[in-house]
N, C-alpha and C positions, 0 to 999 in steps of 0.2 A: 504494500500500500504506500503510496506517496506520501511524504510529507505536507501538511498544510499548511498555510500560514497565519497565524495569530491575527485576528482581525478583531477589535474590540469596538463595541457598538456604546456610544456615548450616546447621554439625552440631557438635557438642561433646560429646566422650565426658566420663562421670562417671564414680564410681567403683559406683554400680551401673546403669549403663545408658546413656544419653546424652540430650540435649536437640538439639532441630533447631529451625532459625526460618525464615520467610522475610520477605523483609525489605527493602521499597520506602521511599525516597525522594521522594514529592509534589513537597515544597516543601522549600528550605533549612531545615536547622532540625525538619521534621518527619520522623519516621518511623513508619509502618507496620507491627505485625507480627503474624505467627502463629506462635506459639510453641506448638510440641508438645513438652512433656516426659513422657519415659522416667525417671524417676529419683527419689528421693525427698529432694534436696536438688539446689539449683544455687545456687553461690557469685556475689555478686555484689558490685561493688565502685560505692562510692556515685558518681553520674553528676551532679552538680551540680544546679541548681534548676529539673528539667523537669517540665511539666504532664501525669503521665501518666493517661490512658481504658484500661482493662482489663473486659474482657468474659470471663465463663468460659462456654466450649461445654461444657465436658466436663472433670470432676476438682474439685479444689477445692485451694486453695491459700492458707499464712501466710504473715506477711509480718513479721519484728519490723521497725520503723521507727528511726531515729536520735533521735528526741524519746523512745525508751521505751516507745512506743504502742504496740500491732502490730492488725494486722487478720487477718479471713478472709473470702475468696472464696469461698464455694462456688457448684456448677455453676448457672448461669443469673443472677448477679449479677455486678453493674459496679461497677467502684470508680473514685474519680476523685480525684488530688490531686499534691500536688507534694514533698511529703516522701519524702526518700530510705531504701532500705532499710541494716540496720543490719550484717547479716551475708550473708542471699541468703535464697532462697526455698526454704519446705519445702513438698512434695508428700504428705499422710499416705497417697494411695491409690496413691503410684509413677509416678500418669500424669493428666496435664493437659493439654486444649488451650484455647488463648483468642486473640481479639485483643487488639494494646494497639496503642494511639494515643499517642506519645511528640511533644511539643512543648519545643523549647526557646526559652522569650521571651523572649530574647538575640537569636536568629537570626532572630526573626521580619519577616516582608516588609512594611512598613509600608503597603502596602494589602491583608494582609490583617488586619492590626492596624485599621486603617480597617473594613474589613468585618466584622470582628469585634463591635467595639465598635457598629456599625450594629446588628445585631441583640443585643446588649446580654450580649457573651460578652467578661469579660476572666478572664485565666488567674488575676491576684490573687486573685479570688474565691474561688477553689478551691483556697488556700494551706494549707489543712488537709486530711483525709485523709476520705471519704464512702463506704461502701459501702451499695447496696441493688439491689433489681431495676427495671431499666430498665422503662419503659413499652413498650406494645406495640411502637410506630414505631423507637424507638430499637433495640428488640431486631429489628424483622426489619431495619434498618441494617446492624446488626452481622452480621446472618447473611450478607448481601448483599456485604458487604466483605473476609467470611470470602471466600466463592465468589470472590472477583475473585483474590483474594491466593495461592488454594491450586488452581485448576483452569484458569485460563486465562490470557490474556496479556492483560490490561486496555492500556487506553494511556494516557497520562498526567492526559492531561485525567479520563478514569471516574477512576483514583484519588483526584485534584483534588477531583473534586466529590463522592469516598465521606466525602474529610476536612473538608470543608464541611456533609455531611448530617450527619454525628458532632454537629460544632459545633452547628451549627443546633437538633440535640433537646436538647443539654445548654444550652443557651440556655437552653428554654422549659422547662428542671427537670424533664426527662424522662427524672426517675432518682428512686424512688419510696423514699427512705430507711427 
């Protein structure tokens, strides 16, 4: 029998509605997730200096940032950066769903730091905040990562390698600012 992979199913009531995630593990240091929110605000409390990939399937979502900045998501655009949010996220339509891809380059495996940097992806790079619409590849990635995350039992290794394909397109600037 195959191995599966750990997939932990989060719920968090708001005050008008709730937010659910689910939420894998790869690699030390990385995570995973799909984030369906119910609600038109979720609090969030700043997470130190992580490289976060955000996809929106569905909704659209702001973001104020701690530099002042703030961005917006809407549905079918990615955002990519490592600046933290300043207060949490607002939802203007009540409901969103997206992947994110959370990297912390503290925790990272120094062969995949190695492989990274091989295909010419370091997280420094992306120390400011980018949103636009992905390229075609990267966008069915993300679709393909959704489906692993929200309908089946992937095993460790498919996740491994959905957060190597992530990589991989944002290497080659297949995010169309």
């Amino acid at each position: 029998m195959a191995e599966k992979a750990e997939i932990r199913q989060l719920h968090i009531p708001t005050q008008d509605g709730g937010a659910s995630a689910r939420v894998a593990q790869p690699w030390p240091g990385i995570l995973l997730f799909f984030n369906d929110m119910r609600t038109h605000f979720f609090p969030m409390e700043p997470e130190g200096k992580r490289l976060k990939f955000n996809y929106s399937l569905h909704g659209c979502c702001e973001l104020m940032l701690e530099t002042g900045r703030s961005f917006y998501l809407g549905e079918g655009q990615a955002h990519i950066g490592m600046e933290n949010a300043s207060e949490g996220f607002r939802f203007p339509e009540g409901e969103y769903r997206g992947l994110e891809l959370s990297v912390d380059p503290q925790c990272l495996l120094p062969e995949l730091e190695r492989l990274w940097a091989d295909i010419g992806f370091r997280c420094a790079d992306w120390a400011g905040t980018s949103v636009g619409y992905p390229g075609e590849e990267l966008k069915q990635c993300c679709l393909r990562v959704t489906e692993l995350l929200t309908s089946g039992e992937p095993s460790p290794e498919m996740l491994r390698f959905a957060v190597l394909e992530i990589i991989y397109h944002l290497s080659q600037k297949n995010l169309l600012l």
